[in-house]
C-alpha positions as a Markdown table, in Angstrom:
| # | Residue | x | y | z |
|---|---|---|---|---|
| 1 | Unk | 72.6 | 139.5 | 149.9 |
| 2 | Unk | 74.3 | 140.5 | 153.4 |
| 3 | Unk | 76.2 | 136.7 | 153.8 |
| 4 | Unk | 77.5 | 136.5 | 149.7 |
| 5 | Unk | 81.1 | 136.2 | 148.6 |
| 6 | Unk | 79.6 | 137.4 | 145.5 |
| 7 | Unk | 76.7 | 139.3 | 144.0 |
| 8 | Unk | 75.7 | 140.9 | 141.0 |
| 9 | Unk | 73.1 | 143.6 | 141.2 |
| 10 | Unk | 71.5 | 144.7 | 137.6 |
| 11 | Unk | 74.7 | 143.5 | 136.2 |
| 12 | Unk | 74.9 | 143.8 | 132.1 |
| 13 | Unk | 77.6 | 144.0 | 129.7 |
| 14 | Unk | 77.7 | 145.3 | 125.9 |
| 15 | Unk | 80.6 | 144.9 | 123.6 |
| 16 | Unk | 81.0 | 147.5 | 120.9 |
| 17 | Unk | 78.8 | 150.8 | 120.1 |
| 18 | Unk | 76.1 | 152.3 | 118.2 |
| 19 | Unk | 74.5 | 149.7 | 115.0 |
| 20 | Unk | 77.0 | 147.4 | 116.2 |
| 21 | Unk | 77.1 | 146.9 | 119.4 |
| 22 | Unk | 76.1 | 143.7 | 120.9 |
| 23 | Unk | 74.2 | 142.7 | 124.4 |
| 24 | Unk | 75.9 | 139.6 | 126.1 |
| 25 | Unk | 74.0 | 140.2 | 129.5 |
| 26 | Unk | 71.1 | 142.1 | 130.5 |
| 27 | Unk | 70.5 | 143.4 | 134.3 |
| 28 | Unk | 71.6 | 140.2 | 136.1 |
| 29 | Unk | 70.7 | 140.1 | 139.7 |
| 30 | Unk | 71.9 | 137.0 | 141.8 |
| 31 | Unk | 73.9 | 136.3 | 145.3 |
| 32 | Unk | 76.4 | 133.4 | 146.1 |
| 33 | Unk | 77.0 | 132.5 | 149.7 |
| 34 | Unk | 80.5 | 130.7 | 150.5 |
| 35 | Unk | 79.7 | 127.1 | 150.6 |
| 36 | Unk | 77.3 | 127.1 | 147.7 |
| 37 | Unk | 77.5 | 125.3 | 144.6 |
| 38 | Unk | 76.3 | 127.2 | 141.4 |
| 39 | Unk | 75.3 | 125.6 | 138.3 |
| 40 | Unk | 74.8 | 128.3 | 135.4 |
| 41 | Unk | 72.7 | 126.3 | 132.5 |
| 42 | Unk | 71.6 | 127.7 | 128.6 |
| 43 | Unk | 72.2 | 127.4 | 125.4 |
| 44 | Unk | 75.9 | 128.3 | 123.9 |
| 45 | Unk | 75.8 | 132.3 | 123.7 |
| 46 | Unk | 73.2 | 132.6 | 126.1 |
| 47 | Unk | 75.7 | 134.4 | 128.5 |
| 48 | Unk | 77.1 | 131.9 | 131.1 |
| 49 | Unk | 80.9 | 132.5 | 130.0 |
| 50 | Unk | 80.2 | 136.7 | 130.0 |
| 51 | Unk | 78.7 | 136.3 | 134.0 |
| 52 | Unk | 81.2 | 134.2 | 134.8 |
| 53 | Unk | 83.8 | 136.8 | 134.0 |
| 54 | Unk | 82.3 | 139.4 | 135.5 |
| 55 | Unk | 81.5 | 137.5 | 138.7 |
| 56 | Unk | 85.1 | 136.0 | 138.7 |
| 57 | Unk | 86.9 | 139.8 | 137.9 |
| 58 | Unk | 88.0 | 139.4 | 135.0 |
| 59 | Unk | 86.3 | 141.5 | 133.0 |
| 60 | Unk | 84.1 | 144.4 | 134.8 |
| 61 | Unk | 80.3 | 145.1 | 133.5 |
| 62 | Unk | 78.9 | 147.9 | 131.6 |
| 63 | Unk | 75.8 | 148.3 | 133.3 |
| 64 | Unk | 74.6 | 147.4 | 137.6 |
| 65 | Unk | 77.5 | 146.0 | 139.3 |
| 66 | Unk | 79.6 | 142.8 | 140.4 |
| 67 | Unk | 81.0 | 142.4 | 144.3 |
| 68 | Unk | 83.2 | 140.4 | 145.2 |
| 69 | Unk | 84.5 | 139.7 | 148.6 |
| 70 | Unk | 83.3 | 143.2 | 149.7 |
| 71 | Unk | 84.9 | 144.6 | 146.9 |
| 72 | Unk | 82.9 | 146.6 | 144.1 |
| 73 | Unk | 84.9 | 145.2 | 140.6 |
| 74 | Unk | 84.5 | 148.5 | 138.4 |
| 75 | Unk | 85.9 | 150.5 | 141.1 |
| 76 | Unk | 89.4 | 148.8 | 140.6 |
| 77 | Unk | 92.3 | 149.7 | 138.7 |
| 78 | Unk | 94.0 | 146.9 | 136.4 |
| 79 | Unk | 96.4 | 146.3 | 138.9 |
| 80 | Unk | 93.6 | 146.0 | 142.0 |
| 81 | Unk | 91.4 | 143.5 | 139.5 |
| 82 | Unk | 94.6 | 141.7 | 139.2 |
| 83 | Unk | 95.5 | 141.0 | 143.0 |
| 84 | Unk | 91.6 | 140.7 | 143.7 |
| 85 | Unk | 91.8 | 137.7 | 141.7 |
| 86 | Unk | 95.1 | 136.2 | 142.8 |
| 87 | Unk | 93.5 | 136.3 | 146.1 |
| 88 | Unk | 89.9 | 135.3 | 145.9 |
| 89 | Unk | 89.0 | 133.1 | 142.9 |
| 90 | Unk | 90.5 | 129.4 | 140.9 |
| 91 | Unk | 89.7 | 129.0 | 138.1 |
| 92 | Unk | 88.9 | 125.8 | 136.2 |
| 93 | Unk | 88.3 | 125.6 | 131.9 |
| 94 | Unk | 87.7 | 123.6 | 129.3 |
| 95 | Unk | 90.4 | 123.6 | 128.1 |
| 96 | Unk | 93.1 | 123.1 | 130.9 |
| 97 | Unk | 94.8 | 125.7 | 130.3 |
| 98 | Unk | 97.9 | 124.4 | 132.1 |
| 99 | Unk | 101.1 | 125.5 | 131.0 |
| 100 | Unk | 103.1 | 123.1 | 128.4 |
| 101 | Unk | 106.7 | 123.4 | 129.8 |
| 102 | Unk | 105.6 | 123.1 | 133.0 |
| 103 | Unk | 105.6 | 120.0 | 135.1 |
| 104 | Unk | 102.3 | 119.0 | 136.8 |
| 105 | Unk | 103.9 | 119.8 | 140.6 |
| 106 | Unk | 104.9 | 123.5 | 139.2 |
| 107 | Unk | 101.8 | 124.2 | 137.7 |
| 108 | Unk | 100.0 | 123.8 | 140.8 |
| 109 | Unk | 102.1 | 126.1 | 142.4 |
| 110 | Unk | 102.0 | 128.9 | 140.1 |
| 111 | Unk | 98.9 | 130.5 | 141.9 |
| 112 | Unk | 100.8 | 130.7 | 145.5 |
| 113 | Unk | 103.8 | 131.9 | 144.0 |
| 114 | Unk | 101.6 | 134.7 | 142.0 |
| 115 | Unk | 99.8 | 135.1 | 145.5 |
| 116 | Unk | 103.4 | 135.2 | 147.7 |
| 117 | Unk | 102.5 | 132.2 | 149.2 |
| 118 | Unk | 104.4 | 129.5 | 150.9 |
| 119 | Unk | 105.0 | 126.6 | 148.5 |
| 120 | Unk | 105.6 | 123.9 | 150.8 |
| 121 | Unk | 103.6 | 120.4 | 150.3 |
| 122 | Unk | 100.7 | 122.1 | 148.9 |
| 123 | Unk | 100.8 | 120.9 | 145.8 |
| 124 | Unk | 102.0 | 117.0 | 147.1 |
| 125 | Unk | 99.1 | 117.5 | 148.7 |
| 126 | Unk | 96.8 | 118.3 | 146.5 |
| 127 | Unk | 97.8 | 115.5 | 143.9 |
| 128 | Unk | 97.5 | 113.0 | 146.5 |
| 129 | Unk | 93.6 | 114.4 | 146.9 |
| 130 | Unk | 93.2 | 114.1 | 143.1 |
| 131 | Unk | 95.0 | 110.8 | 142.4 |
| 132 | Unk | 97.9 | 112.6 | 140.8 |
| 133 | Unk | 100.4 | 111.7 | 143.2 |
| 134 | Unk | 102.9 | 109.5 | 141.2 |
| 135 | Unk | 102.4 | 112.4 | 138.1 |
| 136 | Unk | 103.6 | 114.6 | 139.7 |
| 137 | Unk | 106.4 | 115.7 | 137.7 |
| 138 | Unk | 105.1 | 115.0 | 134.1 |
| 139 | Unk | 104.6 | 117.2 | 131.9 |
| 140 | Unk | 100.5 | 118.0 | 130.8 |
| 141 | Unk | 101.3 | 116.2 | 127.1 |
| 142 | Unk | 102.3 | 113.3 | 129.2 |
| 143 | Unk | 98.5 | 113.4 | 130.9 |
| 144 | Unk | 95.6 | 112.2 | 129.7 |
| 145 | Unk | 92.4 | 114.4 | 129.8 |
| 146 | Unk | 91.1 | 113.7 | 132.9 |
| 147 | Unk | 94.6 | 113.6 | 134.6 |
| 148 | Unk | 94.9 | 117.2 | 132.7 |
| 149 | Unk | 91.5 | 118.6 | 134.3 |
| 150 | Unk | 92.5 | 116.9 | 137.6 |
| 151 | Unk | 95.7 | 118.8 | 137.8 |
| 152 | Unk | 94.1 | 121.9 | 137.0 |
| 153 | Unk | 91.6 | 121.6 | 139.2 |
| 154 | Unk | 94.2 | 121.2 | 142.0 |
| 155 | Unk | 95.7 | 124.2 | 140.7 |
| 156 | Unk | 92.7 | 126.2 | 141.1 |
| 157 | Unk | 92.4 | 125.3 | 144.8 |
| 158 | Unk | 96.0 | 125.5 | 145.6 |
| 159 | Unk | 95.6 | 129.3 | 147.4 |
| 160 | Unk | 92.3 | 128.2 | 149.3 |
| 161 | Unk | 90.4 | 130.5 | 147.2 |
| 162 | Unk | 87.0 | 131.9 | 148.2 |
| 163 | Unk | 85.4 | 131.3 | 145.0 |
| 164 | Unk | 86.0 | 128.5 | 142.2 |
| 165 | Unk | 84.9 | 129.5 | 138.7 |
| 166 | Unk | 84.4 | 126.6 | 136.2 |
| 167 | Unk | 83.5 | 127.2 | 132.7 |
| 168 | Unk | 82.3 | 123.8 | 131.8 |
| 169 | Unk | 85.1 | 121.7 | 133.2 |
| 170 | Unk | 83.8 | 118.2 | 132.2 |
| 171 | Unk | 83.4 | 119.5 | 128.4 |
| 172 | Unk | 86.5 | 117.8 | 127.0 |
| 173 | Unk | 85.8 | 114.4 | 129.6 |
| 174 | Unk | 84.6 | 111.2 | 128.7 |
| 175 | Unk | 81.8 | 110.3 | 130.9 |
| 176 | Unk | 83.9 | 108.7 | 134.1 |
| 177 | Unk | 86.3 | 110.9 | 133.9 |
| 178 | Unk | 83.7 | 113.8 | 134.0 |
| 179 | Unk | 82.4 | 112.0 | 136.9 |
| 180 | Unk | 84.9 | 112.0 | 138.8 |
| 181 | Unk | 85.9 | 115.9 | 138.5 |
| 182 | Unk | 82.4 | 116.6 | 139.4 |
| 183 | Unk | 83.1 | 114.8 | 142.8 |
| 184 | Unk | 86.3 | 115.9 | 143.1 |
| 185 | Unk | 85.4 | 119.8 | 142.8 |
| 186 | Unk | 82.3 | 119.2 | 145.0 |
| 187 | Unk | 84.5 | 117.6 | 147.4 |
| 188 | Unk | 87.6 | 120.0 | 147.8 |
| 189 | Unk | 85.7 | 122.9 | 147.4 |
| 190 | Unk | 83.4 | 122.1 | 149.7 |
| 191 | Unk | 85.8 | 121.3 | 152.6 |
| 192 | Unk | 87.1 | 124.6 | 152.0 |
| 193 | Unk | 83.9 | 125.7 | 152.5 |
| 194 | Unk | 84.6 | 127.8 | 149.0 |
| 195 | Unk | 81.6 | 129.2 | 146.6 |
| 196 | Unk | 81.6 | 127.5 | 143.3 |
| 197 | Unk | 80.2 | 128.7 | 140.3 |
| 198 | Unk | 79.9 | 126.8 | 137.2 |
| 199 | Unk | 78.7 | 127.1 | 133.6 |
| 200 | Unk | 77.8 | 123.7 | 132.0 |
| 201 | Unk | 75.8 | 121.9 | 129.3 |
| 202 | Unk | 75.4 | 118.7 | 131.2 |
| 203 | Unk | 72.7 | 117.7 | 133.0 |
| 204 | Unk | 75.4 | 115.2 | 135.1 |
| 205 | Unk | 77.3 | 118.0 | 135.9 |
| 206 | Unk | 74.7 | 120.2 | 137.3 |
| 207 | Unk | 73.1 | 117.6 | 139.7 |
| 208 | Unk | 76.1 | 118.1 | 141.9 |
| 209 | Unk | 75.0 | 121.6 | 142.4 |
| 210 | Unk | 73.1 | 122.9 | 145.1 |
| 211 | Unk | 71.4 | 125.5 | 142.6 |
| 212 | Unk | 70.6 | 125.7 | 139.2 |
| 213 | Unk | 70.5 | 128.9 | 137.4 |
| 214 | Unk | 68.7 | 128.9 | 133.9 |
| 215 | Unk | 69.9 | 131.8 | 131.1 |
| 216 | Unk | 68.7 | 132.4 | 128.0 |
| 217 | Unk | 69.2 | 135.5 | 125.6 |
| 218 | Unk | 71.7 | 136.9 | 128.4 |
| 219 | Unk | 68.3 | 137.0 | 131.2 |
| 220 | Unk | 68.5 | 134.7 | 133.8 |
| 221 | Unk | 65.0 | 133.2 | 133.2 |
């Protein structure tokens, strides 16, 4: 617990009250170390997406608590949760998520300019490392899916976060293309030495990781 980025410690979180209230997690205990590579695995509703946001700040639990980077999450404001984030964690989805009038080059640079950052060659950079290079200036509808999950991923690791968050990143991939953002985020992020955490249905997917976590019924079993 004493080296982690990030730790939860009896960590659960309820949506809703009284008959109606629901339990998405239930007294989650775990520690990441920087450098580690996290797979989360279950059944869909069995809680990965709900730890991940509470491990990644954006949401804050309802019971036990979440750390991250020496910082206890429901302490925060709005505000604090905001620049925590900014500052500590990329995130990588699904669904992309990049923005449509944006070209691939300014995408990747949102996070430093949200983080005051220098802009420089980081994001020539980065689409050299991910093939990306001579896309640079397209626009995501001019991508194809892997190109799309490629760019985001270099826009998650454009502020040299501490922690990567992916919420199954290879669910929209064929199966190369899936392969090849599995060795791309093991790759950068572990360079950078970062903590990744990653929720995933695929069996591929979580053999890059260095641990597996199994959840069912919001427990890590």
């Amino acid at each position: 617990m004493d080296d982690a980025l990030v730790r939860a410690e009896g960590a659960g979180k309820r949506y809703g009250s009284g008959s109606g209230a629901v339990t998405a997690l239930r007294a989650v205990t775990l520690a990441v170390a920087p450098g580690e590579f996290v797979a989360l695995m279950g059944r869909s509703g069995c809680g990965k997406t709900t730890l991940l946001n509470l491990l990644g700040a954006m949401d804050t639990p309802t019971a036990g608590e979440i750390w991250l980077a020496g910082q206890r999450t429901s302490s925060l404001s709005d505000n604090d949760l905001t620049a925590l984030r900014r500052r500590s964690v990329g995130f990588v989805f699904q669904a992309f998520h990049l923005l449509p009038t944006l070209s691939v080059r300014e995408n990747i640079e949102v996070p430093l300019l949200l983080a005051g950052l220098p802009l420089g060659a980081r994001a020539r950079e980065l689409t050299e490392r991910v093939e990306l290079a001579h896309k640079l200036e397209a626009f995501p509808h001019q991508l194809s899916g892997g190109e799309q999950q490629r760019a985001a991923l270099a826009r998650a690791l454009a502020h040299h976060p501490p922690l990567v968050i992916a919420d199954e990143p290879t669910g929209n991939l064929d199966s190369h293309s899936a392969a090849r953002i599995m060795e791309l985020l093991a790759g950068l992020a572990g360079e950078a030495g970062a903590a990744v955490i990653m929720a995933t249905h695929s069996t591929e997917a979580a053999r890059w990781a260095t641990r597996i976590i199994e959840m069912s019924d919001g427990e890590v079993v």
